[in-house]
Each structure stands twice: as structure tokens, then as C-alpha cells.
C-alpha positions in Angstrom: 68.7 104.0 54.5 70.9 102.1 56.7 74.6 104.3 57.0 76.4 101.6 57.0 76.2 100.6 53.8 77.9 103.7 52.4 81.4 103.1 54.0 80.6 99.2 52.8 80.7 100.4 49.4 83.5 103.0 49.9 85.6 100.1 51.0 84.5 97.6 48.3 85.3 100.6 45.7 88.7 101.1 47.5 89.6 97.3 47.5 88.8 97.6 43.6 91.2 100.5 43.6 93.9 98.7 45.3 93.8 95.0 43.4 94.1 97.3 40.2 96.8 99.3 41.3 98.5 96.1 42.7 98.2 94.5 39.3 99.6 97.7 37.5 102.3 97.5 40.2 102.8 93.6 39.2 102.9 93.9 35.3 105.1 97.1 35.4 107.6 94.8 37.5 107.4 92.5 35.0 107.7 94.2 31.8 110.9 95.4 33.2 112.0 91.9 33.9 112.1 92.0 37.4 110.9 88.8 39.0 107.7 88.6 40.4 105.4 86.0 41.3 101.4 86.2 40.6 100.9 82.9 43.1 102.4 85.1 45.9 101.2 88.4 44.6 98.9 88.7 47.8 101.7 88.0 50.5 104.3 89.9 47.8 102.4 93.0 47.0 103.9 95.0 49.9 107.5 94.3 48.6 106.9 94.7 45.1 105.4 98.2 45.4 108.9 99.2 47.4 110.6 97.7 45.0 108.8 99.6 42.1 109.1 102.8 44.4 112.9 102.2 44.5 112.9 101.4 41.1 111.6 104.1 39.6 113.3 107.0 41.6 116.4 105.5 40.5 115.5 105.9 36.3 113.4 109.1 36.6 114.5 110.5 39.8 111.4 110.8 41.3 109.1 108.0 42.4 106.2 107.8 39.8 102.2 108.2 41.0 101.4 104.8 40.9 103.3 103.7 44.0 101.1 106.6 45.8 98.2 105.1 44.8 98.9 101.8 46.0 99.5 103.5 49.4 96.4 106.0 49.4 93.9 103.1 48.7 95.1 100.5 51.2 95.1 103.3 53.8 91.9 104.5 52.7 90.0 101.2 53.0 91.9 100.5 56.4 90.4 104.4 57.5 86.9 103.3 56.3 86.8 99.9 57.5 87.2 101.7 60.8 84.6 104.1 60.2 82.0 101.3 58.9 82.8 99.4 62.1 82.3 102.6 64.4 79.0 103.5 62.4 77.5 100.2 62.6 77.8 99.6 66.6 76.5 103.5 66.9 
């Protein structure tokens, strides 16, 4: 078995991982009638998880788990799309 293909699908499970979180990120903002934009959700997505970070730590007091997922899954496929690259040209 080529070891490539087990960072490949590390990364395609953490792009999964992160879409969803952004979209949770998304409908959360806009249940609480903040405006967001789905069209510019991609180029947004950065900015709207602050802005749920701030958000939230300003009703509860604490930033809620969902902004830390956001940030553990786009830094986990970044770390793996590293490692696939290095693995492959070994």
C-alpha cells in the first residue's frame, strides 16, 4: 500500500471537518442575526469565526468549542498536507 494515501485521506476527512464546522460557524451567526454572506462564505470564513469567538465570550464568558474546532481542523489539514507532500517525494 502506497503511504501516501493515508495522509490524502486524513486531509480529505479534515477538509470535511472544517466545511462543517464553517457551516455551523455560518448558521450560528445567522440565527443570531448577525450578517453573513454564504456567496463570500469561503473568503469570509476567517472573519466570521472571530467574530463568533468574540461573540460568544461576550454572552457566556468563555469562547464556546466550536470556534476551537474551526481552528484545530484547518491547522490539522495544513500539518498533513505537509506531511503527505514530504511522504510522497521520500
Amino acid at each position: 500500500m502506497n503511504l501516501t494515501v493515508i495522509p490524502v485521506v486524513l486531509v480529505c476527512l479534515g477538509l470535511v471537518w472544517f466545511v462543517v464546522t464553517t457551516l455551523f460557524i455560518y448558521d450560528n451567526l445567522r440565527r443570531r442575526g448577525e450578517s453573513v454572506s454564504f456567496i463570500w462564505l469561503r473568503a469570509m470564513a476567517p472573519w466570521y469565526a472571530f467574530r463568533y469567538k468574540e461573540i460568544t465570550k461576550k454572552e457566556r464568558g468563555k469562547v464556546r468549542p466550536l470556534f476551537y474546532h474551526w481552528i484545530i481542523s484547518i491547522n490539522s489539514v495544513l500539518v498533513l498536507v505537509v506531511l503527505a507532500v514530504i511522504v510522497h517525494y521520500l
